[in-house]
Short mmCIF file of the C-alpha atoms (twelve columns), coordinates in Angstrom:
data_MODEL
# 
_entry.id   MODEL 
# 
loop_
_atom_site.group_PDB 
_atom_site.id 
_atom_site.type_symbol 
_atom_site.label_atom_id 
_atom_site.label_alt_id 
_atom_site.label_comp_id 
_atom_site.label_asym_id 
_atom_site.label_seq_id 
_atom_site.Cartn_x 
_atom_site.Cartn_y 
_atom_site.Cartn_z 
_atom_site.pdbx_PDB_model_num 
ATOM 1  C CA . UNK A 1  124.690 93.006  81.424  1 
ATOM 2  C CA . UNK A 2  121.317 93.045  79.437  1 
ATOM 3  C CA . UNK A 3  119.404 91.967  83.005  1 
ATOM 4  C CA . UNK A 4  120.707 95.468  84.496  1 
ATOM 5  C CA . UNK A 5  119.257 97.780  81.194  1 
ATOM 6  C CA . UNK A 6  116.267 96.125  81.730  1 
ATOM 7  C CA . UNK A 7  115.839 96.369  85.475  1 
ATOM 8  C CA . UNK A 8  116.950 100.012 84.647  1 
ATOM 9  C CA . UNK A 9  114.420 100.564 82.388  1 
ATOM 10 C CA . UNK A 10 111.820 99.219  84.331  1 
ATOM 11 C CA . UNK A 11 112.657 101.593 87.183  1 
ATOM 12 C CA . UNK A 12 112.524 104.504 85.412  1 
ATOM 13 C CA . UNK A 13 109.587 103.349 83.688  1 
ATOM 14 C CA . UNK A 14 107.417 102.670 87.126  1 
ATOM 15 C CA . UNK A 15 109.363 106.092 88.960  1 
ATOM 16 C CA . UNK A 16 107.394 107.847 85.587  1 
ATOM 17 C CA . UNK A 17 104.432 106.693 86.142  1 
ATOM 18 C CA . UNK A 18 104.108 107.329 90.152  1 
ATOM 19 C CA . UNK A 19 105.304 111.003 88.708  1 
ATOM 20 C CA . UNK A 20 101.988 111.284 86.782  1 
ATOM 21 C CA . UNK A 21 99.777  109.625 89.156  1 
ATOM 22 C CA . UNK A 22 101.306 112.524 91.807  1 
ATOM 23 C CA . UNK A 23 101.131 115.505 89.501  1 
ATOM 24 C CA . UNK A 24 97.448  113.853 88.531  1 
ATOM 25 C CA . UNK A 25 96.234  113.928 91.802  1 
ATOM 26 C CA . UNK A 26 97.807  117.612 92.512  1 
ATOM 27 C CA . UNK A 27 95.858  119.143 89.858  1 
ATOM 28 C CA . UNK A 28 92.680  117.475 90.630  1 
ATOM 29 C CA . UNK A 29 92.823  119.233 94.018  1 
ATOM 30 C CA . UNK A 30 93.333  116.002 96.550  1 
ATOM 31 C CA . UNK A 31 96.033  117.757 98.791  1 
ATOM 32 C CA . UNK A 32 94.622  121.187 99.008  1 
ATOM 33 C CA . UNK A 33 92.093  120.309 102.202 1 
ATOM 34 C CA . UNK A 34 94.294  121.415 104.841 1 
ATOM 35 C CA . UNK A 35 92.820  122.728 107.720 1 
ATOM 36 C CA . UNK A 36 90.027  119.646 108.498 1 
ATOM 37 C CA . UNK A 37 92.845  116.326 108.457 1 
ATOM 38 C CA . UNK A 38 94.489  118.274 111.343 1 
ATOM 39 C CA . UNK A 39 91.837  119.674 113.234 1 
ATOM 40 C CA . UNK A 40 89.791  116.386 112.751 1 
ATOM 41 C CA . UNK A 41 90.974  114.749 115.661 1 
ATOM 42 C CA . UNK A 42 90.516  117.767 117.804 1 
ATOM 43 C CA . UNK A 43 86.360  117.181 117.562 1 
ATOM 44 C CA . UNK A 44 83.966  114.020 118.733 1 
ATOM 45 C CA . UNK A 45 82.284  112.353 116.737 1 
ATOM 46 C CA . UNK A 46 79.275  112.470 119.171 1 
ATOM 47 C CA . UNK A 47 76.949  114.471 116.074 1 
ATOM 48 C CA . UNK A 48 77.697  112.247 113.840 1 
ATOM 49 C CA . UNK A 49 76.601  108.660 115.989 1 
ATOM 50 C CA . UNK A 50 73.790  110.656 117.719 1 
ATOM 51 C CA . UNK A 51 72.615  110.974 113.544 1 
ATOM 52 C CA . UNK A 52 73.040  107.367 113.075 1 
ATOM 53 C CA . UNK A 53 70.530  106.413 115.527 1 
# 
């Protein structure tokens, strides 16, 4: 019975933590780009190797 506290413990514990790391990352502005991810893939990428050589 002690093995299943612990295990439940250690759940809540990690699901915690991945809630910081998500609201850390929201207010540091990594999800608010969203126009280029999308569009990205519309464009070549001919500028940017004709730059590389």
């Amino acid at each position: 019975m002690s093995v299943i506290v612990i295990l439940l413990l250690a759940s809540i514990s990690v699901a915690i933590l991945f809630l910081l790391a998500f609201i850390w990352s929201v207010r540091s502005g990594q999800f608010e780009d969203e126009f280029s991810p999308p569009s990205r893939i519309l464009f070549d990428n001919e500028k940017l190797s004709e730059k590389n050589k």
